[in-house]
Structure formats: C-alpha cells, structure tokens
C-alpha positions as CSV (number, residue, x, y, z in Angstrom):
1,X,0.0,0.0,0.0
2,X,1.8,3.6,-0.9
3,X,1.6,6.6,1.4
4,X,1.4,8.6,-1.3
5,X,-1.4,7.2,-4.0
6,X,-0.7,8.6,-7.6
7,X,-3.9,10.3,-9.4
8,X,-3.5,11.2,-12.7
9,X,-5.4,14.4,-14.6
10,X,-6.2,15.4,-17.9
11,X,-6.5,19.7,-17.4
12,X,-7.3,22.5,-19.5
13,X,-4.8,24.3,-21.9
14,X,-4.7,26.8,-20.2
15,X,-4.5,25.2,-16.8
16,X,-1.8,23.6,-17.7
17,X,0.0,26.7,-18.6
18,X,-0.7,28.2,-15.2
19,X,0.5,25.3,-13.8
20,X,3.9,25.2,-16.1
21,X,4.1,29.0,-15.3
22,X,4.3,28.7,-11.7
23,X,6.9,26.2,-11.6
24,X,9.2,27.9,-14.2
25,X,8.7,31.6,-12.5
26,X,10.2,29.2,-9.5
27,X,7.4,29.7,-7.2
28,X,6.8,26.0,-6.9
29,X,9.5,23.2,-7.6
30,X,7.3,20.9,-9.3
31,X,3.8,20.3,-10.9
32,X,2.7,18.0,-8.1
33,X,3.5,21.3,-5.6
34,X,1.1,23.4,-7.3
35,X,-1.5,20.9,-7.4
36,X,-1.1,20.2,-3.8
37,X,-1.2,23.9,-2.8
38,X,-4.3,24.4,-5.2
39,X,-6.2,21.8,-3.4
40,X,-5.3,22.7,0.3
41,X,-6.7,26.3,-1.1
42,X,-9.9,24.5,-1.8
43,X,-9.5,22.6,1.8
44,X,-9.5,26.0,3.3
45,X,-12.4,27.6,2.0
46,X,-14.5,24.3,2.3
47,X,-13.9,24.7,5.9
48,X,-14.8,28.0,6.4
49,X,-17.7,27.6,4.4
50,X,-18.8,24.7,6.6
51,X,-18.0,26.7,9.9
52,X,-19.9,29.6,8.3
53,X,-22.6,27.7,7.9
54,X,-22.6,25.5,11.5
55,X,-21.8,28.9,13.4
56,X,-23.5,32.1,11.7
57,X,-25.9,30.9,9.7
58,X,-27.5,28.2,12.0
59,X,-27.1,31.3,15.2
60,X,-29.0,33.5,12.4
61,X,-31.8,31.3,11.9
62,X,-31.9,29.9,15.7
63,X,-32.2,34.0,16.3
64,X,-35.7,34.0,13.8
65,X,-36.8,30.9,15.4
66,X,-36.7,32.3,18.6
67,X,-38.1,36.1,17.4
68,X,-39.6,36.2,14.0
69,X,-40.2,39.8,14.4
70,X,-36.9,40.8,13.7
71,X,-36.4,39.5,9.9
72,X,-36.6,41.8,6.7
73,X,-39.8,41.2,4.4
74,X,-38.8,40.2,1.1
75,X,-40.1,44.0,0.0
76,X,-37.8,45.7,2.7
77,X,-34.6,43.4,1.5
78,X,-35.4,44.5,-1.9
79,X,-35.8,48.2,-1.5
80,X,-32.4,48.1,0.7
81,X,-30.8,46.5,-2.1
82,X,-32.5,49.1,-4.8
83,X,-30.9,51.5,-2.5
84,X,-27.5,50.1,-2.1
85,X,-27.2,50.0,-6.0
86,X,-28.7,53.4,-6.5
87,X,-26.4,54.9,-4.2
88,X,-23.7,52.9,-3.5
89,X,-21.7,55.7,-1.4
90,X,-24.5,55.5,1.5
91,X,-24.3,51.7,2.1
C-alpha cells in the first residue's frame, strides 16, 4: 500500500499553462506542488464555508426561530438593495 497514492489528470490548456508558469517563474518546484497547494486552497475555504454555515448561519436562523419579528420582508430586502445600488456611497 503507498503513502502517497498517484492520481492522474487530464487539465485544460490553459491550466496547464498556469501550472507550467508557476513552476518555471520558480514559485513551486514541481507540478505535483502546485496541485497540492491548489487543493489545500480549496481545503480552506471548504472549511470556512462549513463553519460559516454551523456557526453564523444556524445562530441566524436559531435567532428568527426564537423572534420572528426581527427579519426583513422580502419587500424591505429589496428596496435596501435598490438603495444600495442606486447609491452605492451610502451603504
């Protein structure tokens, strides 16, 4: 059994480009290196789009459970938003 289990990809042109480019600028020694560090990036967010998620957004709606008084109407939501675009300096 290997440690390290080999995957093998078919990418984009112009993936593979970015890829090539980042090892020859010398930013990453090899191809498997910016792979690696591209998937770690995707790790990341992941997580804090599941913590997001667990934390705010389940405290968020636990909060309207508890008080449903205190949402937005769709109407009110939309007419901030109308604002915000219309004037974007006041937001």
């Amino acid at each position: 059994m290997s440690l390290n289990p080999q995957i093998s990809v078919t990418l984009p042109d112009e993936l593979a480009e970015l890829v090539r480019k980042k090892v020859s600028s010398g930013e990453y020694a090899n191809e498997a290196d910016v792979i690696l560090d591209g998937l770690s990036l995707i790790g990341e967010r992941d997580g804090e789009l599941e913590r997001w998620l667990r934390e705010d957004v389940v405290a968020a709606c636990d909060a309207f459970d508890a008080n449903p008084a205190s949402g937005t109407s769709a109407d009110e939501l939309l007419a901030r938003l109308k604002e915000k675009r219309e004037n974007p300096q006041s937001a």
